[in-house]
N, C-alpha and C positions, 0 to 999 in steps of 0.2 A: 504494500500500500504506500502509495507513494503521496506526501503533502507538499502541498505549495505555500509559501506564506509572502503576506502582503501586508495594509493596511486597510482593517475595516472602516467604509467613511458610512453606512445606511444600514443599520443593523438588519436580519434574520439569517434564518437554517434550513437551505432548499434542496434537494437532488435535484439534477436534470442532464439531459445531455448538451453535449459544449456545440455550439456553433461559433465559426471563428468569424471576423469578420472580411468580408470577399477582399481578395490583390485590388490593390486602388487602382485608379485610371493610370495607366502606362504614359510617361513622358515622350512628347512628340520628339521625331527626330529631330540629333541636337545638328543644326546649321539647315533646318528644311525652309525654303523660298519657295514665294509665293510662284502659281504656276503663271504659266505664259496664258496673258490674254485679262490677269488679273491684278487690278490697278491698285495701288498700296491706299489710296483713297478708298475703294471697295471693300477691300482686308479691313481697313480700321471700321467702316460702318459697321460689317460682320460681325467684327469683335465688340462693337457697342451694340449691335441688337443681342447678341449671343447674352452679352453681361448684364443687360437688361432685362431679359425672359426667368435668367436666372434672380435677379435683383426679386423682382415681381413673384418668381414662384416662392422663394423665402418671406413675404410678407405676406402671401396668401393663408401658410402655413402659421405663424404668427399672428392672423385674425383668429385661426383656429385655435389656439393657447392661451393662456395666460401666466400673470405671474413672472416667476422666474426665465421662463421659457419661452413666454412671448419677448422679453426681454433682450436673452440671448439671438433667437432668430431674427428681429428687427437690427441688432448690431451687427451679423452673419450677412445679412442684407444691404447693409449701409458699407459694410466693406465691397460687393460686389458692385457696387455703384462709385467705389472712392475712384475720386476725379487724377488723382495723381499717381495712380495704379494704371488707369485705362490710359494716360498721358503718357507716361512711361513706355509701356507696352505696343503704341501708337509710332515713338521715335522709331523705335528696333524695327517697326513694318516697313516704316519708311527710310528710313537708316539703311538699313541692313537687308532690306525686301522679306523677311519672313513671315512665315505666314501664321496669322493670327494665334496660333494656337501656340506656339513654338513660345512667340511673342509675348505671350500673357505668360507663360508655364516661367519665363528666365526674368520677367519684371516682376511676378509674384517671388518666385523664388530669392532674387536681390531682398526684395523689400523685409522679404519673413528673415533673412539674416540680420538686416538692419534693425528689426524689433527685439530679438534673439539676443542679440548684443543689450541692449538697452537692460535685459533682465525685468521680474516683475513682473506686473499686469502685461506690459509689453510683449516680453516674451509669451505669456499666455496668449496674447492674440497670431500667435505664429500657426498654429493649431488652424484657428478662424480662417488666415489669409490661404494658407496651403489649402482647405474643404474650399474654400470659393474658387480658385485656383482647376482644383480637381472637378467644380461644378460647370466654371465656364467651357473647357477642353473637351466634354462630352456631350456640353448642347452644341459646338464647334464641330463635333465627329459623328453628330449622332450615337452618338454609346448611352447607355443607361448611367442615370445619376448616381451617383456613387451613395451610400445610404446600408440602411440596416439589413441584415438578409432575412429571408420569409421563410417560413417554416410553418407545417401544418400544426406540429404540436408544439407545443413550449419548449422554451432551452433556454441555455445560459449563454448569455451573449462573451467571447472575448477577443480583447482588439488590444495592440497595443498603446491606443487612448482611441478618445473617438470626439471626432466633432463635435463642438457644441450644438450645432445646429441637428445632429443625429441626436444626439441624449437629450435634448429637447422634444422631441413628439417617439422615443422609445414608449411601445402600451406595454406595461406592467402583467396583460393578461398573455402576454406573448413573451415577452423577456423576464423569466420571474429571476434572475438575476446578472448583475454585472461585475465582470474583472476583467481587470486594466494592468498592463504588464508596465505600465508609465505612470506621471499622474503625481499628483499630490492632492492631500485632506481638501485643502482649500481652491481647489484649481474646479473648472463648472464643472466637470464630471460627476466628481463629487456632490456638488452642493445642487443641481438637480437631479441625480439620484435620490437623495435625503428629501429632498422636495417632490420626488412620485413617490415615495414607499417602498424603493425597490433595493432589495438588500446586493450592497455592493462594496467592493475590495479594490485597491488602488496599489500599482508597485510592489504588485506579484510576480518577480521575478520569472522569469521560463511557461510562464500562463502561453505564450502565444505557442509554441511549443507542442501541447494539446490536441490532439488530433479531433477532429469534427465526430461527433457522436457518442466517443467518451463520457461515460457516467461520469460526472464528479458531485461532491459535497462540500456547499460553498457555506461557510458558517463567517459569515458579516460582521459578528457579534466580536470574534476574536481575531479575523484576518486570517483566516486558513482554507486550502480549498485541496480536499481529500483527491483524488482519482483513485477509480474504482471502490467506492467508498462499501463498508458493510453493515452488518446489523445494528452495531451502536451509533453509526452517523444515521441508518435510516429511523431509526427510533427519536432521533433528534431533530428529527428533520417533519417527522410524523407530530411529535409536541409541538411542533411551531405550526404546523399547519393545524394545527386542533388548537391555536391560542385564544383566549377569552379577548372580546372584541374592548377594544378601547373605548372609555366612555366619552361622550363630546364631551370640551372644556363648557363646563355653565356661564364663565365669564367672571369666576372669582376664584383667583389663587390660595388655597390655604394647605397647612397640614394641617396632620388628622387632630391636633390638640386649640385649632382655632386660628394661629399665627399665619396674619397676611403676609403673601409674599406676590403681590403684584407679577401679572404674568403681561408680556408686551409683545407687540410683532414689530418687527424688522420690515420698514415700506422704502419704496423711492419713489413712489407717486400716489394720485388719488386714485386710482383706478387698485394700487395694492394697497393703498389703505383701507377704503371700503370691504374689501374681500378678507381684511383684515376683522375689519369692524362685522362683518355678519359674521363669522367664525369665532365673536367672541372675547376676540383681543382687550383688554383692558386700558386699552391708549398704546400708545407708538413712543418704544424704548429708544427708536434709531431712524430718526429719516434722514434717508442720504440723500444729500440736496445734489449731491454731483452728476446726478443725474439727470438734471436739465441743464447742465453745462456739458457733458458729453457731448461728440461729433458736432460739438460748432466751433465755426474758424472763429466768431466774435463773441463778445460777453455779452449773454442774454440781459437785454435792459431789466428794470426792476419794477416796469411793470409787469413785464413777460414774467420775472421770477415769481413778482406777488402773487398772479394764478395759479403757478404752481404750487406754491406753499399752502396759500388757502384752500386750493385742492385737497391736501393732506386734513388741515382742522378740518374741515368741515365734515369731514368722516367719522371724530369724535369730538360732536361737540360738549364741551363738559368737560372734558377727560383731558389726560396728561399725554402731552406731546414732547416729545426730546430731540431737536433739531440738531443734527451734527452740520454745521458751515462747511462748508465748500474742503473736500477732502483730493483738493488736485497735486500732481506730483507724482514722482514714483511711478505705482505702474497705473497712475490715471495722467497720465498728461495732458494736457492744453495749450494748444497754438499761443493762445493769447495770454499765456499766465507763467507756463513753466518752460524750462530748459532743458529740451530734449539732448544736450552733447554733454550733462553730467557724466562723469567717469562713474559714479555711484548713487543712482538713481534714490536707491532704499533709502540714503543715510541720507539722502541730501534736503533739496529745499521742497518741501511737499507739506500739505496741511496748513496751518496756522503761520509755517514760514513765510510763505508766498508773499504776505502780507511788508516781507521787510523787502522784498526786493522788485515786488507790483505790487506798491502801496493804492489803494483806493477800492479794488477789486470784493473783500473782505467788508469794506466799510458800505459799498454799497446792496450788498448781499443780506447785510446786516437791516439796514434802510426796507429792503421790501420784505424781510422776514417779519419785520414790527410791525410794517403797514396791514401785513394779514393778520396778522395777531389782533391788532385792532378793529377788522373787518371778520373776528373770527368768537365765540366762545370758549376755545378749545384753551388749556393750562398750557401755554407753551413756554417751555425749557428750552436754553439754550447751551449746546456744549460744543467746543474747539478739536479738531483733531491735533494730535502731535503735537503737545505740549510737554515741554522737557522739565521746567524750572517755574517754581514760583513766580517769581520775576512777570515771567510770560504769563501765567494765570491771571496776575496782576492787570496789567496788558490790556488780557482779554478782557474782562471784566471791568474795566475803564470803558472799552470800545461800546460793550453791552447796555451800562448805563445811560452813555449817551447817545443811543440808538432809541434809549425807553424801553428797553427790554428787563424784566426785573431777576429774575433766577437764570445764575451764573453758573457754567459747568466747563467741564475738560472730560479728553479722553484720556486715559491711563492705558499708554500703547507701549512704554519706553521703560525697561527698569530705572530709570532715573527718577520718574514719574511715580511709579510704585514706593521709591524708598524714599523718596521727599512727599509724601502724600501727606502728611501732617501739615508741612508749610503749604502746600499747595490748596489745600481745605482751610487755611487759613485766607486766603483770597476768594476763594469763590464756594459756593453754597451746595455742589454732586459734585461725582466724578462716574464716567460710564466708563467699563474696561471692555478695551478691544482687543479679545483673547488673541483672533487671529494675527497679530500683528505683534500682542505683547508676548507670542511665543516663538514667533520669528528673533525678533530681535533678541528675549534671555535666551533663546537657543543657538544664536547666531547661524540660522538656516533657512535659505527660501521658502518662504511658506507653499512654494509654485513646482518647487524642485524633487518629483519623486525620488531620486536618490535619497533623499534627506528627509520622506515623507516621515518616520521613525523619532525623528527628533521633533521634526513642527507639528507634536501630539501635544495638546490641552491638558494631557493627564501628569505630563513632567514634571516632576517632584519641587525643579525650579520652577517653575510656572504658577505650581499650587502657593509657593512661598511666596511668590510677588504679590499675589491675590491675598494669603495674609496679610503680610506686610500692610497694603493699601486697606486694606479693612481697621489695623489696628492704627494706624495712624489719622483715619476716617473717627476714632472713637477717643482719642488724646487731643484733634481737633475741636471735636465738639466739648470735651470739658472744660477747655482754655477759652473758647470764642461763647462757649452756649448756648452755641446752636444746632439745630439738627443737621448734622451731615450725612446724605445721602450715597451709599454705594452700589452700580447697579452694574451685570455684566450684560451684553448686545455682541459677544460677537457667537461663532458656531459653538461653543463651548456649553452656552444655557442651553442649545437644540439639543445636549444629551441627557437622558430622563436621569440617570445616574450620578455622572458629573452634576445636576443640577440640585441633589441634595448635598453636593460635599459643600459648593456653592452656599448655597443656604449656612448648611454647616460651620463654615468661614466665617458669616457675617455679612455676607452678599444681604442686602434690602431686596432687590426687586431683579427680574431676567425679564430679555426680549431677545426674541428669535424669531426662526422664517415660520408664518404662521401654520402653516400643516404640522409644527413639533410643540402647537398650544396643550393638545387634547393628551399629548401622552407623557411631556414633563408636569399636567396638574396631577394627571392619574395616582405617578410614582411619589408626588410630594404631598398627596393627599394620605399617603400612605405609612408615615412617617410623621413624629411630634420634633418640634426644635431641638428637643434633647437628644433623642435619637439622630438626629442629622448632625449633631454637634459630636455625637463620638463616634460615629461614621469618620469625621472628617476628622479627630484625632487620630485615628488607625489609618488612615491613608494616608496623613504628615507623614508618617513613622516610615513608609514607604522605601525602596532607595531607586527605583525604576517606573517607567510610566506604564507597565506591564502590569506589575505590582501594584500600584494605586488602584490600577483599574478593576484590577481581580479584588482586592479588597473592599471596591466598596460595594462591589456587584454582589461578591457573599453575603451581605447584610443585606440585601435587598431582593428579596424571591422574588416579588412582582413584576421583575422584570422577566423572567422567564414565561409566567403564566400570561406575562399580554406579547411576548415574544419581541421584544426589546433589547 
């Protein structure tokens, strides 16, 4: 019996057989020109209606989604349309006479190098540029679109990663599960697999390997995936299919001894707030505003932004809103904001920085977030990405005031951030922890980098300590200033029903996550009293690996098995 091991990013325990995913589209021959009789003017139309058909059928598909996924394929789309891709591709026909296909395949490929380098979000989008690449080339050839393969009965999909734009309309009644021999936690594969329900493994090594039909036993839970699996994986696999259904979230977070613990979703627009808000959500932990500054050359004026903002309140009005400002930089860049020729994108000028080096951007951002606020009911909170130092909370919280915005916040993404959190809660009034980021950086590992997917796990024994740290410093704050200091985490870390009692455990106040993980972290904290969560998460301190934390706190916690978590 042979196992494979990886990293579980979408928990369960399935048999099925393996389907691999089909040989991509074949690269045109390398130096092919256009034929005789065909004008390099003709070739470039070609390749803009071709890029265009393809543009169009990714949005189509994108009406048909939501969420996350409508998300992903509207930017999958926006790439098959970028004007300096199809400009590129345009010289070389004319340049060089080749022919469309040739053309697009060596100005996509330049380009996905140029992002690759940059590292980050950027590099993540290499993945994007290569499937539109692979999309345009076969409505060019007439070949079938490259995509999921069909199967009369269910199997286990594996590839060694897959298109965003694939793992976006994957049916769960046909893939009941995914592994990825690439990949990292945080990378979209991940995060809408977690987002359909579909139990899946990232940076399993020798997965592609696997031959088509192959029984295996893919356990999500642990990151293992058996081949030729037997009676104790089917028995495991049989509990998970016979799991007790998860109950919907009611719309109030408590454990079983009464103690609120506010449950929040994770939105970037109104259209995911509201789906937010019927599911339950109790206000929005995390709205990323940079999502209406995405794929524009210009800074959306303020009143463009106020729409958007007030889109969000008015999804909850009443309720508590946590606005993260403009999180550009890194792997979000913007023409008009950041500096794509940084040697090191990660460390450099991104978040709350931007502000020193394109001063006004921030202040006006600030301007139409108030403006809806005031056009709004909703408790809106304000908090700053990538905040290092007091100093800068300061800063912020200046800026905030004289915007008329009254409750001050920071993300805690930096151990810097984490271990000055007493002076830093002496400026401003929260702090939200942005796991995903605050484990790249104590790990010192791309959160994006499957090689390294091992280390940029949430459950790391450093990780867990920064998280104290900022909690005990959140409680030395409030006895010196006397007031309430709020600690909440927003990033993938609260989407785990287990992790989200050590959480608790810690001193964590409040979690927000992608809303499909409302109903199963109130389940498991419903299930458990404060005190119980609190020596949960003394025996997970004790820990000395993030294998260990994990298994520890899962043994204190049956629940999780019987709803198959």
């Amino acid at each position: 019996m042979k196992k494979l091991t990886g990293v579980g990013v979408s928990a369960g325990r399935v048999i099925g057989p393996v389907l691999q995913m089909p040989e991509p589209i074949q690269e045109p021959a390398v130096g092919s020109t256009l034929s005789e009789g065909e004008s390099p003017e003709a070739a470039i139309e070609r390749l803009q209606g071709a890029a265009g058909r393809v543009k169009d059928n990714l949005k189509e598909r994108a009406g048909r989604t939501s969420g996350n996924a409508a998300a992903v394929l509207k930017s999958t789309a926006l790439m098959a349309g970028d004007k300096a891709l199809l400009k590129n591709a345009g010289k070389l026909i004319t340049g060089k006479q080749y022919t469309p296909e040739r053309a697009i395949w060596e100005a996509a490929g330049a380009y996905a190098s140029q992002m690759k380098e940059l590292g980050g979000y950027m590099a993540q989008r290499v993945t994007d540029i290569l499937d539109v690449r692979s999309r345009i080339v076969a409505e060019l050839t007439d070949q079938p679109a490259p995509g999921i393969p069909e199967s009369e009965a269910p199997f286990v999909l594996i590839a060694e990663d897959l298109a965003p734009a694939d793992t976006a309309t994957l049916d769960p009644a046909q893939v009941i599960a995914l592994v990825t021999s690439e990949g990292g936690p945080q990378a979209h594969t991940a995060i809408l697999a977690r987002d359909l329900g579909l139990p899946a493994i990232v940076a399993a090594t020798g997965a592609t390997q696997v031959p088509n039909g192959t029984q295996v036993y893919v356990d999500a839970t642990d990151g293992t995936v058996v081949i030729t699996p037997g009676a104790t994986e089917e028995r495991l696999a049989e509990k998970y299919a016979n799991r007790k259904e998860i109950p919907a979230f009611d719309g109030t977070g408590l454990l079983s001894d009464g103690t609120s613990i506010p449950l929040y979703s994770n939105v970037g627009n109104g259209k995911a707030a509201q789906t937010a808000a019927e599911n339950g959500a109790e206000g929005v932990g995390l709205f990323r505003t940079e999502f209406a500054f995405l794929n524009r050359e210009e800074e959306p004026s303020v009143e463009e932004q106020t729409v958007e903002y007030k889109a969000v309140f008015d999804a909850f009005p009443g309720k508590h809103v946590v606005v993260r400002t403009l999180d550009a930089g890194a792997d979000k860049p913007l023409p008009f904001l950041t500096d794509s020729s940084e040697p090191n994108p990660a460390l450099g000028v991104r978040g709350y920085r931007t502000d020193w080096t394109t001063p006004g951007v921030l202040g006006r951002q600030l301007e139409a977030i108030s403006s809806a606020a005031k056009e709004s009911s909703a408790e809106v909170w304000v908090m700053a990405p990538m905040i290092s130092t007091a100093p800068e909370a300061r800063d912020f919280a200046r800026m905030l005031r004289e915007a008329d915005l009254n409750i001050h916040g920071v993300m805690v993404e930096t151990p810097s951030a984490a271990v000055t959190a007493e002076a830093i809660l002496g400026e401003v009034d929260f702090v939200s922890m942005g796991t995903n980021d605050l484990t790249q950086y104590t790990m010192a590992a791309d959160r994006l980098l499957g090689a390294l997917a091992e280390l940029n796990n949430p459950w790391q024994p450093a990780v867990l300590k920064m998280i104290q740290l900022t909690v005990e410093g959140a409680k030395r704050a409030e006895a010196s200033t006397g007031r309430t200091k709020t600690v909440s985490v927003c990033g993938e870390a609260a989407a785990d029903p287990a992790l989200a009692v050590v959480l608790v455990g810690l001193g964590v106040n409040a979690l927000s996550m992608n809303t499909r993980s409302l109903s199963a972290v109130a389940a498991v904290l419903k299930s458990v009293t404060l005190e119980q969560a609190q020596q949960i998460a003394a025996k997970v301190m004790d820990a000395r690996s993030a294998e260990e934390t994990k298994d520890v706190a899962r043994a204190e916690l049956p629940i999780l098995d019987d709803l198959g978590l």
